[in-house]
N, C-alpha and C positions, 0 to 999 in steps of 0.2 A: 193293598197299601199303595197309594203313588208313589212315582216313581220323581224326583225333579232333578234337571241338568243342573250339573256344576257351575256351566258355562251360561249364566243369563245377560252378563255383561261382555259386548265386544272392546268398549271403549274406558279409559281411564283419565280423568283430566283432573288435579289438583292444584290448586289454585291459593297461592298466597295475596293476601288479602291487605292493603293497607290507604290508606286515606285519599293516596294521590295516585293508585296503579296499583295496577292487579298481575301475577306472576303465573303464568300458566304453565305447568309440564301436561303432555299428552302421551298416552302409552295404549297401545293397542295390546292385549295381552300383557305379556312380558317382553313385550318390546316398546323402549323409549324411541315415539316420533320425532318431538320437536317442545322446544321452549320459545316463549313468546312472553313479552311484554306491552300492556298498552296500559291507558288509564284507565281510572275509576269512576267512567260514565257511559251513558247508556249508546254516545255511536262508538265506542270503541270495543264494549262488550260484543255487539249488533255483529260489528265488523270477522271479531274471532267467531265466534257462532257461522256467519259466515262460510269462513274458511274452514272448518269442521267442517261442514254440512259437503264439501268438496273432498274430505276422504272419502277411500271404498267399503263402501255398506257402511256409512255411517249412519245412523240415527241416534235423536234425544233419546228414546224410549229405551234405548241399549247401550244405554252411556251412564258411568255413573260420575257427578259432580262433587267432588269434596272440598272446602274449606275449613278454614278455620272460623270459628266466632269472635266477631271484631265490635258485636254491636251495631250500629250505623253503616259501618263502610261497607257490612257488605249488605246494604237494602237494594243499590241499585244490580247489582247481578242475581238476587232472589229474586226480584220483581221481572226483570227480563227469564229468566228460564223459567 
């Protein structure tokens, strides 16, 4: 029988979601990073992406993305990640 870690994900990022800007908490474990706000297009997501990719051992592939469903608003940060 396999065996699979607990731990697949390093990184935590939830994201509220609304027409004109986007609300990001980041938590590495059970530990809260940082809160950021910017708007809801594609150089401002770019930008946060960014600055993730500037913590330690970060990666997309160990990172998990959660929002909300908004419909439309959030096409441009699906399209980007």
């Amino acid at each position: 029988m396999p065996t699979f870690s607990s731990k697949k994900f390093t990184y935590f990022i939830g994201i509220d979601v609304s027409r004109n800007k986007l609300d990001y908490a980041v938590m590495r474990g059970k530990v809260f990073l940082s809160h950021k706000e910017g708007l809801n297009d594609l150089a401002d997501i770019q930008s946060f992406v960014i600055g993730l990719k500037a913590l330690p051992r970060f990666t997309i592939s160990k990172s998990v993305f959660c929002m909300e469903q908004t419909g439309i608003y959030c096409n441009h940060l699906l399209n980007f990640l």
